[in-house]
N, C-alpha and C positions, 0 to 999 in steps of 0.2 A: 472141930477140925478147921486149920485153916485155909483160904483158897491162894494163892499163886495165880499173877495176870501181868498185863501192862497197862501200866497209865503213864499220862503226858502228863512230866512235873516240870514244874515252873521254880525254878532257880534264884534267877535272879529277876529285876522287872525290867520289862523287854526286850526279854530274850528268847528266843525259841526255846519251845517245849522241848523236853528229853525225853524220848521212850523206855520205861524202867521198866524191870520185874518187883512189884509190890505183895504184899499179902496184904489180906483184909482179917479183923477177927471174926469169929462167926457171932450169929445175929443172937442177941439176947432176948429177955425177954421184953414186944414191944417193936423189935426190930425184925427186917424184909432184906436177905440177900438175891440183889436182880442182875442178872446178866444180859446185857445191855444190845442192842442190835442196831440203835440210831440214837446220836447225839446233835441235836443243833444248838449252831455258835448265836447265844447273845449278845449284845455289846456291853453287857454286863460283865461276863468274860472278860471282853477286851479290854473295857478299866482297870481290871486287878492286874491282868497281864502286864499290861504299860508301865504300873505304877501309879497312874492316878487315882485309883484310889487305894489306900495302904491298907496291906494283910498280911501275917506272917508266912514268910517262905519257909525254905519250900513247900510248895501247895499243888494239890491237882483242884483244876474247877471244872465249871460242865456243871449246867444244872435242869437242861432242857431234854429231858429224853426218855427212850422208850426199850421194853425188854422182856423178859421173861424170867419170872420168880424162879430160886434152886432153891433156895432153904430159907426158914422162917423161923424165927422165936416164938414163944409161948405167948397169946392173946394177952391182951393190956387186960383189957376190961370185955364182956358183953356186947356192947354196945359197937368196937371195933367190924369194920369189912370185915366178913372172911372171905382169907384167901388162900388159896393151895398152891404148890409145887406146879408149876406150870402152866399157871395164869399168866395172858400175858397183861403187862398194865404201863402206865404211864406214870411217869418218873419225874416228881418237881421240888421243889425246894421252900415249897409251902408245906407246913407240918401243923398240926394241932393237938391240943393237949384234951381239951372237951372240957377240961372243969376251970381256969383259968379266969379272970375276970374280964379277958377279952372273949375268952369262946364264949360263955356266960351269955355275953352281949351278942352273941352271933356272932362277932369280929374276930372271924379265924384268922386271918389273914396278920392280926398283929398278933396271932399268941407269940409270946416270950419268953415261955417255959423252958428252962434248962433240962438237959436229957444228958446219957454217958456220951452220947455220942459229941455233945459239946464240951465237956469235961476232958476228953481226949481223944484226940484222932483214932480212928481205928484202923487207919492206911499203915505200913510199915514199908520202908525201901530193903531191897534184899543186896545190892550192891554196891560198889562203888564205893567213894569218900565218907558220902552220907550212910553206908550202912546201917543199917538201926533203928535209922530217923522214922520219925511219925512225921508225915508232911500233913502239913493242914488239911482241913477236910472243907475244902473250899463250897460256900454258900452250904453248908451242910448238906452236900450231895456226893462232889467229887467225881463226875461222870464223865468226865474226857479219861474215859477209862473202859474196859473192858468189862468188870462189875462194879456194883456199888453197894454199900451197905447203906440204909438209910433208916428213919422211923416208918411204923406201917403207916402212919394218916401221911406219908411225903407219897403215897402210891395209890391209885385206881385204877380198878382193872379195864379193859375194854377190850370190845368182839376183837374177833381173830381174823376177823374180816376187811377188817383196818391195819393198813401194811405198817409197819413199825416204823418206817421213813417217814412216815405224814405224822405218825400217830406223837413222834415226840414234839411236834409243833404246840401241843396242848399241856407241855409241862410250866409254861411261864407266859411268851408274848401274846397267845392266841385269848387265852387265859384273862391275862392282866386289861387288853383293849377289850375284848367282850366284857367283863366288868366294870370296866372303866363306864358306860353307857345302860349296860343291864342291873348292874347293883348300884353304882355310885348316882346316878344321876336320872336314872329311869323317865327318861322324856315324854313325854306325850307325843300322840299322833299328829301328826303337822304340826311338829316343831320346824326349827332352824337350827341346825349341826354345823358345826366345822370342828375338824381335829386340823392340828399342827403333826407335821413329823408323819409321813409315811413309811416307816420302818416296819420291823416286826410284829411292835403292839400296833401305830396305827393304823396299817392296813386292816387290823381287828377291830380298833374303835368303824372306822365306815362298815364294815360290813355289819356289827352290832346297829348301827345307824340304823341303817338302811331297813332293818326288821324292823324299827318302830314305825315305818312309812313316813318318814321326814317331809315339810315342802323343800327344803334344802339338805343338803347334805357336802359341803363342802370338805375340800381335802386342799392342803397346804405344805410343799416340803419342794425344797432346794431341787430334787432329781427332779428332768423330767420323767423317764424310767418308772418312777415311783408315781407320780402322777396321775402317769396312759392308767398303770395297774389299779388305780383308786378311781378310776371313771370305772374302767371294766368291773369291781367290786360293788360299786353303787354311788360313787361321790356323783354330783348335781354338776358340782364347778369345782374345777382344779388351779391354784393358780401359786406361783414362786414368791414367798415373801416380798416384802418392799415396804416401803414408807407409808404407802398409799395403799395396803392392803384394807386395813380396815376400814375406808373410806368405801372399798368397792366391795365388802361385805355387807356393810349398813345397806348398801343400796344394794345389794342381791336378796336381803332377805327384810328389807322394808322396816331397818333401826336396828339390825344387830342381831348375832346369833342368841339364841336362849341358852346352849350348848356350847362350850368350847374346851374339845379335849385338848391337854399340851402332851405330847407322846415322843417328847426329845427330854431329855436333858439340858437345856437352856434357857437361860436368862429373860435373852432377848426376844426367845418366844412365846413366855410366859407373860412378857409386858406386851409382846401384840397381841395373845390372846385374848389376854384383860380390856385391851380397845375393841376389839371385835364386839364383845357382850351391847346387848341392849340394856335400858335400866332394869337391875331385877334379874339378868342373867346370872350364869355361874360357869366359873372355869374349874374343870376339874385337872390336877397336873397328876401323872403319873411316870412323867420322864423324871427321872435321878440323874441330880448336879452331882459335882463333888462338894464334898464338905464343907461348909460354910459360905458357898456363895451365897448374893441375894440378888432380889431384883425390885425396883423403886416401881409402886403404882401412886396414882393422884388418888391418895388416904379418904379425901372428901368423895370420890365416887362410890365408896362403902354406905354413906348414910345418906347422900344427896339422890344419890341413884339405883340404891339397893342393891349392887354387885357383890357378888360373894365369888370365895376361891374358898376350895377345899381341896385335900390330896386326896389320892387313894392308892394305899398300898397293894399292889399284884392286883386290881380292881375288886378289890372288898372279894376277892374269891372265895369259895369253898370247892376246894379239889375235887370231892366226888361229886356232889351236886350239879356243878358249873359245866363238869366234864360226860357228864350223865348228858344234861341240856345240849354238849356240844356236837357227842355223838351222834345224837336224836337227828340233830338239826343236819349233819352234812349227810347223812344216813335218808334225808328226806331233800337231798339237794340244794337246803338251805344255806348251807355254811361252804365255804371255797378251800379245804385245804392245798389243796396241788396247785394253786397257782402263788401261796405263800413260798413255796420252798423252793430254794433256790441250785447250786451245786452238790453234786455229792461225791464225796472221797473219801477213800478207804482211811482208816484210822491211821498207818503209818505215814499219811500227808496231811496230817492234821494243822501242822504250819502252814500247809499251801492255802486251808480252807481258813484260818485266822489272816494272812493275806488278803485272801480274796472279800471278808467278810469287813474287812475295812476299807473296800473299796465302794466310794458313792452309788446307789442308784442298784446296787446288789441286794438280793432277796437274802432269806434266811438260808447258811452254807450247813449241808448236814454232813455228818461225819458218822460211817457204817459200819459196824463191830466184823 
């Protein structure tokens, strides 16, 4: 049976979302229909939206969010969650396959397994021009919506205790900075940290920091806004790009971070980050450029001085695992979700909250079923 809803579909590229009535098909076998109670805006979102980065329209996105199971397909495998009719769980755009030669490796995070659900949308528009249409099933979630149908590994459950507005902070940026520092790069105890980019993953990378007891822990982004929040999370020293940054990081942390998260999308952060390193450090980048940019490092500081860069996708996560850890940890006062999140708006002002979330020095804007 199929369900009937609304989702915000994107037309054309930067245009305001349309409130439609869609259907969804029901969930096969493998597959989890969730009905949705909090979505938060990425800037991931915002590039498809714009246009800069290209995807077939029309499309609904949204891939950060949280909700409560209606119906389920038949178990993949054994091995799968169980989950029932009225779990609630956490909703992200990380899927795994388990036999893959990325999962193989532990490396959920890049499985690349095709599913039906990537074969064809299972969104349908019930109105309008487009009538018919199967709109994209944007980051394969499609959650600036009312429900979603997804794979069961895109879901983990969590207590009932945890209000569905925080809880969808853990479908992507909370997620991607706390692996950025706990799976990709696992520092030692009195290291030296710095992240780039106070947004929604790096306010995660410092807080991830800060649990390994840093002598530094550095935070670095254009807001100040963003800054104040990254001293009150755990940063050491906060300070705004410039020329002469990594002049005045060498000498905060006595030759350079060991650590340096890049948690924007840019270039030219990635070449400061890369000067920050002491010899022998490593930057790990987790911000997403568009498509084919690059950025120039001095190639000799690879072999002269042992610096390495490595990426990590969504921070080398594992959904249930990560989000098991994350629970624990703000469950024990560890982890800060409420001071991540930023505005909330009712789902029919979902443009007002993609406004506001492109505005500088703003937290993550959640949007409420």
């Amino acid at each position: 049976m199929s369900s009937t809803f609304q989702a915000a579909v994107a037309f054309a590229p930067n245009a305001p979302l349309d409130l439609q009535p869609v259907t969804l098909d029901p969930p096969q076998t493998g597959e989890v229909l969730v009905a949705l109670k909090a979505c938060a805006v990425c800037h991931s979102d915002l590039h498809y939206i714009s246009g800069a980065w290209k995807t077939p329209l029309p499309a609904v996105f949204g891939h950060e969010a949280a909700g409560e199971i209606v119906e389920l397909g038949e178990r993949t495998n054994s091995t799968d969650e169980e989950l029932r009719v009225g779990d609630q769980v956490v909703v992200s755009l990380l899927r795994t396959c388990g036999a893959c030669p990325a999962c193989t490796r532990s490396e959920e995070s890049l499985c690349a397994t095709q599913t039906r659900l990537d074969e064809r949308s299972p969104l349908r528009l019930l109105e309008g021009k487009h009538k018919g249409t199967r709109p994209f099933h944007g980051l394969r979630t499609a959650a600036f919506a009312e429900q979603v149908l997804v794979a069961r590994s895109q879901v983990t459950k969590i207590s009932t205790a945890l209000d569905g507005e925080l809880a969808c902070l853990l479908g992507c940026g909370v997620l991607t900075g706390f692996g950025a520092v706990m799976n990709a790069a696992t520092p030692a105890e009195g290291s030296h940290l710095a992240t780039i980019g106070c947004g929604g993953v790096g306010l995660n990378c410092i807080q991830a920091a800060r649990l390994t007891k840093p002598t530094t822990n550095i935070a670095v982004d254009t807001s100040e806004v963003k800054r104040k929040i990254a001293l009150e999370l755990g940063a050491t020293h906060a300070y705004a790009p410039a020329p002469a940054l990594p002049a005045e990081v060498r000498a905060a942390t006595r030759g350079g971070a060991d650590f340096v998260f890049v948690a924007v999308g840019n270039t030219h952060a990635m070449s400061l980050g890369f000067d920050m390193l002491r010899p022998g450090g490593c930057m790990v980048v987790v911000g997403m450029t568009q498509e084919g940019e690059t950025f120039s490092i001095d190639a000799s500081m690879l072999a002269t001085e042992g610096k390495t860069v490595r990426g990590s996708k969504m921070g080398d996560a594992s959904l249930q695992r990560d989000v098991a850890i994350l629970l624990d940890l703000h469950a024990r006062g560890l982890w800060n979700l409420e001071r991540l999140a930023g505005e909330r708006f009712p789902f029919q002002n979902i443009n007002k909250a993609l406004d506001v979330s492109r505005s500088e020095g703003t937290l993550r804007s959640i949007v409420l079923f």
